[in-house]
C-alpha positions in Angstrom: 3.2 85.0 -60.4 6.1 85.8 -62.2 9.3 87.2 -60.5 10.0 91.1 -61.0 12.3 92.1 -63.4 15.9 92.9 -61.6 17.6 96.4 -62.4 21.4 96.8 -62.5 23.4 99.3 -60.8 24.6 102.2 -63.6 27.4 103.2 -64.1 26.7 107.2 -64.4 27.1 109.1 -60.8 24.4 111.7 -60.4 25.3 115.0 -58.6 23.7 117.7 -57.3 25.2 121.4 -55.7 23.9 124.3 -53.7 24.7 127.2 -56.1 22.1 129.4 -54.0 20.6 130.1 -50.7 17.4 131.9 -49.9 16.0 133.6 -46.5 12.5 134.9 -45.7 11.5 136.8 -42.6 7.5 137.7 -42.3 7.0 141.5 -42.0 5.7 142.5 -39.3 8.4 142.9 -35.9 6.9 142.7 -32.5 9.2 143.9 -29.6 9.8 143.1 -25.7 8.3 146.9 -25.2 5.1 146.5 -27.2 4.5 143.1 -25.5 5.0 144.8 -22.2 1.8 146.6 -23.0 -0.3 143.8 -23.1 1.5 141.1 -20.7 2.7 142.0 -17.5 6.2 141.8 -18.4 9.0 143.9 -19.4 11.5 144.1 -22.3 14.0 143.4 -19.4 12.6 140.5 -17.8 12.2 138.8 -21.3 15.2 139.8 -22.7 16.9 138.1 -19.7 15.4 135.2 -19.2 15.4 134.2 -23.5 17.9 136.4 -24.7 14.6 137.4 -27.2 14.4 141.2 -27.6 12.0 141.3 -31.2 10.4 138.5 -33.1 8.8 138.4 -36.6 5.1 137.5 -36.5 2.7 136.8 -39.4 3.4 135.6 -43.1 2.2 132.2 -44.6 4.6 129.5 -45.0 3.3 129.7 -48.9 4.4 133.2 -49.0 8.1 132.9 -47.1 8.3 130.1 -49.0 8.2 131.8 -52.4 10.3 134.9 -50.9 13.1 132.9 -50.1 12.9 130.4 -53.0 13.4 134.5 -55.3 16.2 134.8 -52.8 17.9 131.9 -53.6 17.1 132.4 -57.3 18.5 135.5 -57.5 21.7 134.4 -55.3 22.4 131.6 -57.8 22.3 133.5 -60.7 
C-alpha cells in the first residue's frame, strides 16, 4: 500500500460575500378569527397566550425556495 500523496497549504485566501438577501412567504394567510370558526377558540385567547394573530399556510419548500432565491437575485443586482 503506498502512502497518500500530502497537499500543501496555498497561499491564495478564498472569500466569499452576501451581496443579496431573499424572503418567501406562502400565499395563503389564515387568521385567529377564521380559526375561531373551526376550533373552539378565539382571536383573543390565541393572540394572548402566543402573541400569533395570522400565519402563512401552504407553499412547497421548492417553490419558497425559488421565490426567495429571485428575491435575493434581484436584491444583489
Amino acid at each position: 500500500m503506498t502512502k497518500p500523496d500530502t497537499l500543501s497549504a496555498g497561499t491564495g485566501r478564498a472569500s466569499a460575500r452576501i451581496v443579496g438577501l431573499g424572503t418567501a412567504l406562502p400565499d395563503r394567510v389564515v387568521t385567529n378569527d377564521e380559526l375561531s370558526g373551526t376550533l373552539d377558540t378565539s382571536d383573543e385567547w390565541i393572540t394572548a397566550r402566543t402573541g400569533i394573530k395570522q400565519r402563512h399556510i401552504g407553499g412547497t419548500t421548492a417553490g419558497l425556495a425559488t421565490q426567495a432565491c429571485a428575491a435575493a437575485l434581484a436584491d444583489a443586482g
